[in-house]
C-alpha positions in Angstrom: 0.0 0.0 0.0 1.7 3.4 -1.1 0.6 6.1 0.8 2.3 9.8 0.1 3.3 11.9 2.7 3.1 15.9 2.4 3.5 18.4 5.2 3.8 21.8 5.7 2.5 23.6 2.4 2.3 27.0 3.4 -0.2 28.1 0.7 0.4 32.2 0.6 -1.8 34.8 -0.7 -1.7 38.5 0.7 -4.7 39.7 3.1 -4.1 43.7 2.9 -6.7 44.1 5.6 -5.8 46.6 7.5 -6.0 44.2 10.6 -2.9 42.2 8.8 -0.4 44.7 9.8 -1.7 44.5 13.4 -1.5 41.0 14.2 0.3 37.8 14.1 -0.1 37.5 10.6 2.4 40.0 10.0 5.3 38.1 11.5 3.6 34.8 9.7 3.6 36.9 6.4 7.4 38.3 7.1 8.5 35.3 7.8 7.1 33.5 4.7 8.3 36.0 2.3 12.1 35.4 3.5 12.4 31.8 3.7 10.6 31.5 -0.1 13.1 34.0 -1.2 15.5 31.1 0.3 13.6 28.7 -1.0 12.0 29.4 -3.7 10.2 26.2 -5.4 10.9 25.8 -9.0 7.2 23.6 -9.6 3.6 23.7 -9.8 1.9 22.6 -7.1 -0.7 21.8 -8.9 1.2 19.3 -10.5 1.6 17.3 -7.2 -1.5 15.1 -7.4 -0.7 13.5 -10.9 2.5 13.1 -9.9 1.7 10.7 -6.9 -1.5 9.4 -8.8 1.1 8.1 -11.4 3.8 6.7 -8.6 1.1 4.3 -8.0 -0.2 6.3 -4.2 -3.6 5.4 -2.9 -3.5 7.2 0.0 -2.5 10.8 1.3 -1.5 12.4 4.9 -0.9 15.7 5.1 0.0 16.5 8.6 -0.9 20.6 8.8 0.2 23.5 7.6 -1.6 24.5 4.7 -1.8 28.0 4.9 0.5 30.6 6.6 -1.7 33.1 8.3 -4.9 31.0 8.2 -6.6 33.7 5.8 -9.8 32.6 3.4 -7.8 33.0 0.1 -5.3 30.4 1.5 -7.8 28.2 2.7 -9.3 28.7 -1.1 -5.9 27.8 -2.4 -5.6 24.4 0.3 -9.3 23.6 -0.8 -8.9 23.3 -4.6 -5.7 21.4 -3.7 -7.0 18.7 -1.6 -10.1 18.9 -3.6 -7.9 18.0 -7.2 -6.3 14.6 -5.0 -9.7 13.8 -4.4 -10.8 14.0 -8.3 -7.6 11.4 -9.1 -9.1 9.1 -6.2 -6.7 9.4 -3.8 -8.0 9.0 -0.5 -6.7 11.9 1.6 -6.1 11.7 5.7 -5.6 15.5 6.8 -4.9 17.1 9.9 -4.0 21.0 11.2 -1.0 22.8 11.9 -0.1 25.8 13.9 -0.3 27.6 11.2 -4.2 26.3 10.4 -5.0 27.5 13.8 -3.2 31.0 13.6 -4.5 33.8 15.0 -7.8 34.1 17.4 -11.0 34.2 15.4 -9.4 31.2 13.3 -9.2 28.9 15.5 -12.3 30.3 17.5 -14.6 29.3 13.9 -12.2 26.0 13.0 -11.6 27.5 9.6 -9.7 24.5 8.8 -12.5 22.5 9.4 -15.0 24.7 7.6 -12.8 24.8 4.4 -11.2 21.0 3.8 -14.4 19.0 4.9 -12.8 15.8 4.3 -11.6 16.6 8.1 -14.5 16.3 9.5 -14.2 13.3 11.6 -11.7 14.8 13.4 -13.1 18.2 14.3 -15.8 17.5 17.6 -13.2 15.4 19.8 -9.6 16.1 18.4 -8.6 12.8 17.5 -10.0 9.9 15.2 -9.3 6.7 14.9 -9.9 5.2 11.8 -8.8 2.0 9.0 -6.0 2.7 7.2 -5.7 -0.3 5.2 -3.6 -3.8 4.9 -5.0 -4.3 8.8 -3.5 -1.2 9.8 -5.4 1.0 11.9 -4.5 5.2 12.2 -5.1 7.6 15.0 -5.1 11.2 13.9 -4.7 14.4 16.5 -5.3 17.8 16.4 -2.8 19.0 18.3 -3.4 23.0 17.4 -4.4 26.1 19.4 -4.6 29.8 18.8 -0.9 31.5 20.4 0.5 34.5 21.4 2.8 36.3 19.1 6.7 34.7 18.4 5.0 31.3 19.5 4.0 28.3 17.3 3.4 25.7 19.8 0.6 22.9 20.2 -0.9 20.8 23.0 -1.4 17.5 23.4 -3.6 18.2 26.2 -5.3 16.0 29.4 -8.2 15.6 27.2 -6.3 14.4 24.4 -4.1 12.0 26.5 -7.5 10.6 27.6 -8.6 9.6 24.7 -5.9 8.4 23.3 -5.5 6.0 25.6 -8.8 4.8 26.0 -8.7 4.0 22.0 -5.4 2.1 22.9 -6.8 0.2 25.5 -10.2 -0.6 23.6 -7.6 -2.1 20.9 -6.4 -6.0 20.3 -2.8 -5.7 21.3 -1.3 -6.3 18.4 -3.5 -4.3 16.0 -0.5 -1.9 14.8 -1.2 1.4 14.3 -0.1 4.3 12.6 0.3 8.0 15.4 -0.6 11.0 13.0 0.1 14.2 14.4 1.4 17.8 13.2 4.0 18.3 16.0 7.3 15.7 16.6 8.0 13.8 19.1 11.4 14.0 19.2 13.3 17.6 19.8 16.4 19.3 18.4 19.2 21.7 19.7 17.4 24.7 17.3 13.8 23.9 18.7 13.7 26.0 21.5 10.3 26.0 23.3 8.0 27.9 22.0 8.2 26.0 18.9 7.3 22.7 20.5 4.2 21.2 21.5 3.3 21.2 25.0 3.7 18.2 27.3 5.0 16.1 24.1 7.0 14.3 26.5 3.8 12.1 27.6 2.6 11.4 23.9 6.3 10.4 23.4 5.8 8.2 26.6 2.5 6.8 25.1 4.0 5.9 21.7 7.1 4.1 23.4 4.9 2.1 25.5 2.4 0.7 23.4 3.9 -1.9 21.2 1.4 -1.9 18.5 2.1 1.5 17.9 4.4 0.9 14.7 5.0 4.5 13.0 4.5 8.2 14.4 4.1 10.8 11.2 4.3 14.6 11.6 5.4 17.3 10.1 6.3 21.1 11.5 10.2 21.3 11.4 10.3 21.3 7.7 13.0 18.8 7.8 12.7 15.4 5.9 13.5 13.0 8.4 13.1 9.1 8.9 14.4 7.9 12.6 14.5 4.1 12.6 13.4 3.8 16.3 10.3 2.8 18.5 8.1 3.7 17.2 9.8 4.5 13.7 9.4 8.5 13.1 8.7 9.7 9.8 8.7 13.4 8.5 8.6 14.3 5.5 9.7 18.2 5.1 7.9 20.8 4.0 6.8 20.6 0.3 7.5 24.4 -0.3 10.1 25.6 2.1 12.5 22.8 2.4 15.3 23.1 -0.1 13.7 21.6 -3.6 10.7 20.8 -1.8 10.5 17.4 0.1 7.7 14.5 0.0 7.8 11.1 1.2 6.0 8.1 -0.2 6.0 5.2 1.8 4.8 1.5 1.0 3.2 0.5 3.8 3.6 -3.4 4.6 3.2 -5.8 7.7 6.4 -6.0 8.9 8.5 -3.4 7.7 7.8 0.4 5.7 9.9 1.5 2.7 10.2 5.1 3.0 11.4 7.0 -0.6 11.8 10.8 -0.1 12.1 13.0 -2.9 13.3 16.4 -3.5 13.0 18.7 -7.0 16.2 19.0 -8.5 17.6 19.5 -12.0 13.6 20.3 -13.5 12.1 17.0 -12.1 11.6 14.8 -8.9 14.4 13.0 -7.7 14.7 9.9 -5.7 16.8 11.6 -2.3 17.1 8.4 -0.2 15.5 5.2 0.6 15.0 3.1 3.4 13.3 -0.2 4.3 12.6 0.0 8.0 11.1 -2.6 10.3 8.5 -2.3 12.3 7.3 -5.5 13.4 
């Protein structure tokens, strides 16, 4: 079963509301406009859902970050996109990021939920549990909250934590699972807090613990990673403001994952690296 893997799209269109140069999405907007500059992506997005269509992908997880201030016109732009993987038949699996859940009003009206309706299971408790396929099972958080300015952190709150576990309890032992969730698990020198989700130690704990628990999938660093541990943590960059864009498709099997990550270089999609990891 090949399933793509796309984080951290940061669709971008201008809001010149006179409110934008008064908030949060200012710094969101400043920020966006220097890393492109960095980064600047030499494809068309829209091109991404044929390409995985013909690599043979049934199924897509993107784990947040669609916009960058959370605005309507980005949402528009987030819609059509999900909507055009949708038209090709590919099944998508969708969660928010920090940047989904932006400023106040936002994440007061779950915009994210109001414009990608395909996420609707998850928007009344903040986590779903669902079949994945080949006997694999996948529980999917939202992790996001409205914060202050200069922060971009989540929660994985009491509530949360309570119902995760009482899904992973409810479960045969060794159903395996696959952990979905915008915000890593694991931390790095340059993260300093206020980029990291809140009491991420205890899902951390949670996903160590449970044995059926085979693979943990986020995004929000922007960095492709894929840590061969328990569980085994996948990342797949951001598709817009990682160097050459970044995507992973993975082909999901019972006792092991074969994670391909590809970047855009020389006009076209190269194969980066490849790894068969197991997770049985």
């Amino acid at each position: 079963m090949k399933i793509a893997h796309l984080s951290d799209i940061h669709f971008f269109k201008f809001d010149l509301g006179i409110k934008s140069f008064f908030s949060k999405d200012l710094l969101a907007t400043t920020n966006y406009l220097i890393n492109r500059s960095r980064h600047k992506i030499q494809f068309d997005l829209n091109s991404i859902p044929k390409l995985l269509k013909d690599k043979g992908v049934s199924k897509v997880i993107i784990t947040g970050d669609f916009t960058t201030t959370s605005n309507l016109k980005e949402y528009n732009l987030a819609a059509q996109f999900v909507n055009k993987l949708e038209e090709l038949g590919l099944e998508t699996i969708i969660i928010p990021g920090n940047h989904d859940s932006y400023n106040y009003k936002s994440n007061k009206t779950k915009r994210f939920y109001q414009m990608l309706p395909s996420s609707a299971k998850l928007r009344d408790n903040s986590i779903v549990c669902d079949d994945l396929g080949e006997g694999f099972k996948y529980i999917a958080l939202d992790t996001t909250l409205a914060t202050p300015l200069w922060s971009s952190q989540g929660l994985f709150s009491d509530d949360i934590e309570a119902k995760l576990l009482k899904i992973l309890d409810s479960m045969d032992k060794d159903q395996p699972v696959v952990l979905i969730n915008h915000f890593p698990i694991v931390t790095r020198k340059h993260m300093v807090i206020r980029h990291q989700m809140v009491r991420y130690q205890n899902l951390k704990k949670i996903a160590e613990s449970y044995s059926n628990i085979k693979l943990y999938i986020c995004g929000h660093t922007h960095l492709s990673e894929i840590i061969n541990q328990k569980p085994a943590i996948l990342n797949s960059g951001s598709l817009t403001l990682t160097q050459g864009g970044s995507f992973h498709i993975m082909d999901l099997k019972p006792k092991s994952v074969q994670v391909d990550a590809y970047s855009h270089r020389m006009n076209e999609w190269q194969l980066r690296t490849q790894r068969e990891i197991p997770i049985n």
